[in-house]
C-alpha positions as CSV (number, residue, x, y, z in Angstrom):
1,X,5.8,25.2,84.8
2,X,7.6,29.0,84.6
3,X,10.8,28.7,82.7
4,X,12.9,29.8,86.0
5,X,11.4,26.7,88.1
6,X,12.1,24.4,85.3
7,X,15.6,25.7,85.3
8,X,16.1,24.6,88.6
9,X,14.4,21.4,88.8
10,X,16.6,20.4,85.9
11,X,19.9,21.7,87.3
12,X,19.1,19.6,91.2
13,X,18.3,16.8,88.7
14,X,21.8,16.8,87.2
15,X,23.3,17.6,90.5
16,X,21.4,14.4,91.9
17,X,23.5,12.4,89.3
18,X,26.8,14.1,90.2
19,X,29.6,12.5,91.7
20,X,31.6,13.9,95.2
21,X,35.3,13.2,95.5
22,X,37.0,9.9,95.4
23,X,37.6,8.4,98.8
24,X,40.7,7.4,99.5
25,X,42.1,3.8,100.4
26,X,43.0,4.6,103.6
27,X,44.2,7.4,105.9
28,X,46.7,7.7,108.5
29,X,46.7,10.8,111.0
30,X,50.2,11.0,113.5
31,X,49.6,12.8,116.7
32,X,52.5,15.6,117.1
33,X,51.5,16.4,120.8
34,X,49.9,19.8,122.0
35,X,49.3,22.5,119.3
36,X,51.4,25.9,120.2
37,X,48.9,28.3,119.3
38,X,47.3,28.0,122.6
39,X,44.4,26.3,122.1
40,X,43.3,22.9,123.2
41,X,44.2,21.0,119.7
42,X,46.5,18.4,118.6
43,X,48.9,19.6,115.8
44,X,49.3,16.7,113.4
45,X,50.2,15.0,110.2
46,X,47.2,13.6,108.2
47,X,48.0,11.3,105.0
48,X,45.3,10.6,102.1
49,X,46.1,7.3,100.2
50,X,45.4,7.0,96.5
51,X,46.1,4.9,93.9
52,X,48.2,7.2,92.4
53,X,49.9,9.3,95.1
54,X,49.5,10.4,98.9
55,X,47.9,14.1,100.0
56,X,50.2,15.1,103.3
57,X,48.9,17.6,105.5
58,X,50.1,19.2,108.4
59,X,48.6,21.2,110.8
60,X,49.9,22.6,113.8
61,X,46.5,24.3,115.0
62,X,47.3,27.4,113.3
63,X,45.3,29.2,110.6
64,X,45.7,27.0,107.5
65,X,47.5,24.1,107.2
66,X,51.2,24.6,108.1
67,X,52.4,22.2,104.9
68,X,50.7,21.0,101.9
69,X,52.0,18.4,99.8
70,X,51.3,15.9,96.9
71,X,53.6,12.4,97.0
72,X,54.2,10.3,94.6
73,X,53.1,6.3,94.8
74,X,55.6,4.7,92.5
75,X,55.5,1.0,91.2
76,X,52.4,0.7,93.9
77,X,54.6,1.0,96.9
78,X,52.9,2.2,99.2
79,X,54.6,5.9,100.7
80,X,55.3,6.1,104.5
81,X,53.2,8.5,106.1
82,X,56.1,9.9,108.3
83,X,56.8,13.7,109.8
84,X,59.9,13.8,108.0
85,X,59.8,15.4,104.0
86,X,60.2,12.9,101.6
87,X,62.4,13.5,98.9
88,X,59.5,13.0,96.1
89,X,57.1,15.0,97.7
90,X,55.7,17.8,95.5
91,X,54.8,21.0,98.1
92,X,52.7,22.9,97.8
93,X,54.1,26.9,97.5
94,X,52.0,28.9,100.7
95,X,52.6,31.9,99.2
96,X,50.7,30.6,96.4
97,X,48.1,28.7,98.1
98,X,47.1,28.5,102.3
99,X,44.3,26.4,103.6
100,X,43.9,22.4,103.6
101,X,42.8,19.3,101.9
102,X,39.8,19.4,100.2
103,X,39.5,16.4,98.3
104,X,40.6,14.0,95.3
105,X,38.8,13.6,91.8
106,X,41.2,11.5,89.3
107,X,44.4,13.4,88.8
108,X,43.2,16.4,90.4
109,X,43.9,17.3,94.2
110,X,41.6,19.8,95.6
111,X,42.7,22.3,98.9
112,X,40.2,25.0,100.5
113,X,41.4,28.0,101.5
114,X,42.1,28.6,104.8
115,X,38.9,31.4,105.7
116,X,35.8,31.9,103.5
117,X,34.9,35.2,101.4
118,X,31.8,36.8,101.1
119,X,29.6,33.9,102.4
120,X,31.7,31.3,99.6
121,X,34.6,29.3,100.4
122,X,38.0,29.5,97.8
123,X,39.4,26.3,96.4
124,X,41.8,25.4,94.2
125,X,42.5,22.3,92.2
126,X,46.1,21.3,91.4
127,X,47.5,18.5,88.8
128,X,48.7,15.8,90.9
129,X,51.2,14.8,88.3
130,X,52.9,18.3,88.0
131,X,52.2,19.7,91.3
132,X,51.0,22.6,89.8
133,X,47.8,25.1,90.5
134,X,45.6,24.6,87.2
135,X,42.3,26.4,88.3
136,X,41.1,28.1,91.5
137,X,37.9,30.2,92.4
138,X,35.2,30.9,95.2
139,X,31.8,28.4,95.9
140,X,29.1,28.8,98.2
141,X,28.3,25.1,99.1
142,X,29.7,21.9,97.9
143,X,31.9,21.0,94.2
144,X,29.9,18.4,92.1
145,X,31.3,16.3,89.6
146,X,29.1,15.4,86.7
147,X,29.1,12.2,84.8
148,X,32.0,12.7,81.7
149,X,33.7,10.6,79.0
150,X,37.1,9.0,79.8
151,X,39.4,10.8,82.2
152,X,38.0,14.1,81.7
153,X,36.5,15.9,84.8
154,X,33.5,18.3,84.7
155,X,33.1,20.2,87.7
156,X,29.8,22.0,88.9
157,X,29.1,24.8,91.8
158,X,27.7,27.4,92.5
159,X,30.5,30.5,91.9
160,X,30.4,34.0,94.0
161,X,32.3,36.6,92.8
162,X,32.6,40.0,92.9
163,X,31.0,42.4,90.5
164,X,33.3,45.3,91.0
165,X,30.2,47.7,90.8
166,X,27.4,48.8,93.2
167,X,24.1,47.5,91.0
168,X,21.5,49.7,93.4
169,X,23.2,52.7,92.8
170,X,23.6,51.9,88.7
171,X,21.0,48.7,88.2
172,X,21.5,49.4,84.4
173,X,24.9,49.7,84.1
174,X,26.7,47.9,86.5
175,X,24.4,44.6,85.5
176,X,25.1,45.4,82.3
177,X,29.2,45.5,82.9
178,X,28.7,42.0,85.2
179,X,26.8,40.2,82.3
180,X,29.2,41.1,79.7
181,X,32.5,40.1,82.3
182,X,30.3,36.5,83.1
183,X,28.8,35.4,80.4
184,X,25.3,36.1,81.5
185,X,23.5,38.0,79.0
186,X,20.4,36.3,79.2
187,X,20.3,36.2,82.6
188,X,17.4,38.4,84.4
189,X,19.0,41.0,86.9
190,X,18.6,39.7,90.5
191,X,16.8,41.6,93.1
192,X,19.7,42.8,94.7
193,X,18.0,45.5,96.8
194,X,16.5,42.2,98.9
195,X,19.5,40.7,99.0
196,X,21.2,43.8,100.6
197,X,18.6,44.8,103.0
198,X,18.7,40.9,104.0
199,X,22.4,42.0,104.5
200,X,21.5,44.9,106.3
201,X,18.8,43.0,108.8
202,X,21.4,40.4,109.5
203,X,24.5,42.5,110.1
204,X,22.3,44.4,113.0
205,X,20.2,41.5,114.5
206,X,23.8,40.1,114.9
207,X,25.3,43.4,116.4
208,X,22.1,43.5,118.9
209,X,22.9,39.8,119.8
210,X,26.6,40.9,120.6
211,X,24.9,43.3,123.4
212,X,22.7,40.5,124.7
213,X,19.5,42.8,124.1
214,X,16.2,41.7,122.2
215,X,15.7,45.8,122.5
216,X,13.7,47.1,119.5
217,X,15.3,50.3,120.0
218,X,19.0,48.8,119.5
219,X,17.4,47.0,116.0
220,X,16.2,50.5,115.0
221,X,19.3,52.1,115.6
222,X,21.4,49.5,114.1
223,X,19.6,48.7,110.9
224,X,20.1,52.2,109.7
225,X,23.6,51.8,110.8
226,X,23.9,48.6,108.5
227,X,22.1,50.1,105.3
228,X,24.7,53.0,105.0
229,X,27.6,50.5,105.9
230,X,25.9,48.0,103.0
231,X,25.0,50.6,100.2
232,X,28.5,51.1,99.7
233,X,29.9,47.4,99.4
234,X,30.7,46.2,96.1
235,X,27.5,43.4,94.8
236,X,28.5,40.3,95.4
237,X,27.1,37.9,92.2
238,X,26.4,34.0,92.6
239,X,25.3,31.7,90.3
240,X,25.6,28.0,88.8
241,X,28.4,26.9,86.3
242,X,30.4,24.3,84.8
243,X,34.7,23.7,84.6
244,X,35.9,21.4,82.3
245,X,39.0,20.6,84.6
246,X,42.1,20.5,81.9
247,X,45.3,22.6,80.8
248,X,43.0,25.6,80.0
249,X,39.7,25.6,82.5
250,X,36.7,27.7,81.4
251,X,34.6,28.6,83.8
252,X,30.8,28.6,81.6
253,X,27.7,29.8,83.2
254,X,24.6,27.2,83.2
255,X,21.0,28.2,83.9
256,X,19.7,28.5,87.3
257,X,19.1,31.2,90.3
258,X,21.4,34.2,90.2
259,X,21.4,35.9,93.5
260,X,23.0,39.4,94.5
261,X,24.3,40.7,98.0
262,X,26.7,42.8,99.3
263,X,30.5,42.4,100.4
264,X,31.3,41.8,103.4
């Protein structure tokens, strides 16, 4: 079996044996009436009951979630899920974080962001007992938690970042400079002239669709529009790894596919 299938085989096998979030004892959502934002939503309060603590959300029907916060469950009694702002409830800062609940995992809450980025989604993960951000970053596709010892939590994904480089205008050196930044020095450079022509092929089928026209000619004329917009984006880098969730996270790279396309 070539070494880059066994790779992968092995990494869906762990994944297989991964964990999701915790579900939650019970949830409680309170209607507020009529979004204002215009559209045909609901704005509303949704609580998230742990053992531990509550997760509050409220969303008016607006872009992100207009509040964020973590609340304490003390001496197991039980916190009302109520529109009012409890005392003990631990918010979360918008300025430092804007999206909504994501999920729970021991200690740890989890929040998306409120829009994706560059075909991933940003979370971050905050210490239920502090109410403070410990870790955030960018996944395409969903968080996995592997098996671990004690309390500790391991978390697996898939990570897209940004490689601050063009790598087909400098294959050499700007894989070079993203290797050395990620930890991937073994790692084979992806093909990322595919993955930017794939870019390039769906940026104008989509344009063509937006003029309601199967037309070859507009595919023609777009696609070279969408190669010179492309060539100059900024490669976009995803690939597998592992966070030891903790006062210090380290994101590590593990084996598997590394693929390469460009910004949005």
């Amino acid at each position: 079996m070539p070494l880059r299938l066994l790779c992968a085989v092995l990494i869906l096998i762990t994944l297989s044996g991964a964990a999701s979030f915790d579900q939650p004892r019970s949830k409680k959502t309170l209607d507020l009436g009529p979004s204002r934002s215009g559209s045909h939503t609901h704005a509303r309060i949704t609580c998230y009951f742990f053992s531990k603590f509550m997760v509050k959300e409220t969303d008016l029907g607006e872009k992100g979630a207009a509040r964020l916060a973590i609340v304490p469950i003390t001496h197991g009694v039980v916190t009302e899920c109520a529109r009012a702002h409890g005392r003990t409830e631990k918010v979360i800062n918008p300025d430092e974080w804007s999206g909504y609940f994501k999920g729970v995992k021991n200690d740890f809450v989890f929040f998306d962001a409120d829009d994706g980025w560059n075909g991933g989604m940003g979370f971050a993960v905050y210490d239920s007992r502090t109410g403070k951000k410990i870790f955030e970053d960018a996944a395409i596709g969903p968080l996995a938690f592997p098996p671990t010892q004690g309390n500790e939590v391991s978390l697996t994904y898939t990570r897209v970042m940004d490689g601050q480089c063009i790598v087909p205008k400098d294959e050499i050196g700007c894989w070079a400079r993203i290797q050395k930044n990620i930890g991937l020095e073994s790692a084979p450079m992806p093909d990322c002239k595919k993955g930017y022509e794939q870019s390039a092929q769906n940026l104008a089928k989509g344009r063509c669709q937006a003029q309601s026209t199967n037309d070859p000619q507009c595919l023609d004329r777009e696609i070279e529009l969408a190669r010179d917009q492309t060539k100059e984006a900024n490669s976009i880098i995803s690939y597998p790894v592992q966070v030891m969730l903790g006062p210090q996270p380290a994101i590590k790279p593990m084996n598997g596919e590394v693929r390469c396309r460009p910004s949005d």
